[in-house]
C-alpha positions as CSV (number, residue, x, y, z in Angstrom):
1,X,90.9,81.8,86.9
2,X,93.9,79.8,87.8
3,X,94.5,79.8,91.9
4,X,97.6,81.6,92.8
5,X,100.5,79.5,92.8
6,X,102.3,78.1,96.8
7,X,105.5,78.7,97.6
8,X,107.0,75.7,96.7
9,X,106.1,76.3,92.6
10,X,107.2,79.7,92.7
11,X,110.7,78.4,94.6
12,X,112.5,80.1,97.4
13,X,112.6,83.9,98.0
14,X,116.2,85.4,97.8
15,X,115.0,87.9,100.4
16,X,114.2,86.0,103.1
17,X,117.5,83.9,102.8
18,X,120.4,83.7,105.5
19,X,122.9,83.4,103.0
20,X,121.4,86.4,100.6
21,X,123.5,89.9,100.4
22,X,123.6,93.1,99.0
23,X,126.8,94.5,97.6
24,X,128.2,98.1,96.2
25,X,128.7,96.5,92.8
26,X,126.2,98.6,90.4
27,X,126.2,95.4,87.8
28,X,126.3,92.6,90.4
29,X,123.8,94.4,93.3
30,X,123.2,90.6,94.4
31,X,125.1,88.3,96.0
32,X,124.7,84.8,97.4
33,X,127.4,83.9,100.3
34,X,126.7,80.0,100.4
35,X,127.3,79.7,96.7
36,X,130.2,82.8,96.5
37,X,128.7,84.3,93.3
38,X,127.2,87.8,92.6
39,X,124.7,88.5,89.9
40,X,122.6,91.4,88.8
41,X,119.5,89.1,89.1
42,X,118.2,87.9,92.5
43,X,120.2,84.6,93.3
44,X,117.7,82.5,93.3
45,X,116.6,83.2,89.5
46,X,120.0,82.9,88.4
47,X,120.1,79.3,89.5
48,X,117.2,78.7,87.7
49,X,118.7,80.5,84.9
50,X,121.6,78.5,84.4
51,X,120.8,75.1,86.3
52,X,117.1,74.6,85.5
53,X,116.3,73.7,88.9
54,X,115.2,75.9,92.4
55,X,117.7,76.9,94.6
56,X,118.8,73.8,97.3
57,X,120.8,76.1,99.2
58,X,117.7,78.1,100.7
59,X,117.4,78.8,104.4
60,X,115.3,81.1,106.4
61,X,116.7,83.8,108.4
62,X,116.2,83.1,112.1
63,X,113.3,85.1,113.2
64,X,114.2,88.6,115.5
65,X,113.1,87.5,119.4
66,X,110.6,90.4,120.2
């Protein structure tokens, strides 16, 4: 059984990104504001798509103050 993999082999999560965004667009429900594309797949996986490499953009949404 292999152990489950971290976060930093898996590569950053589009949903827990400042710069992520939803749009209206039915074929582009994805968008990413630091890099000004949309996509139908989540940022993040396009970049790896096309560039072969993890997103180097990522950054964490600030956390909401309790």
């Amino acid at each position: 059984m292999t152990p489950p993999h971290t976060p930093a082999e898996r590569g950053p999560n589009c949903w827990q990104c400042r710069h992520f965004a939803i749009t209206h667009i039915p074929t582009a429900p994805y968008a990413c504001r630091a890099m000004g594309f949309q996509s139908r797949l989540l940022p993040a996986m396009e970049v790896l798509r096309v560039d072969g490499q993890f997103c180097m953009l990522f950054q964490a949404k600030d956390k909401p103050v309790a």
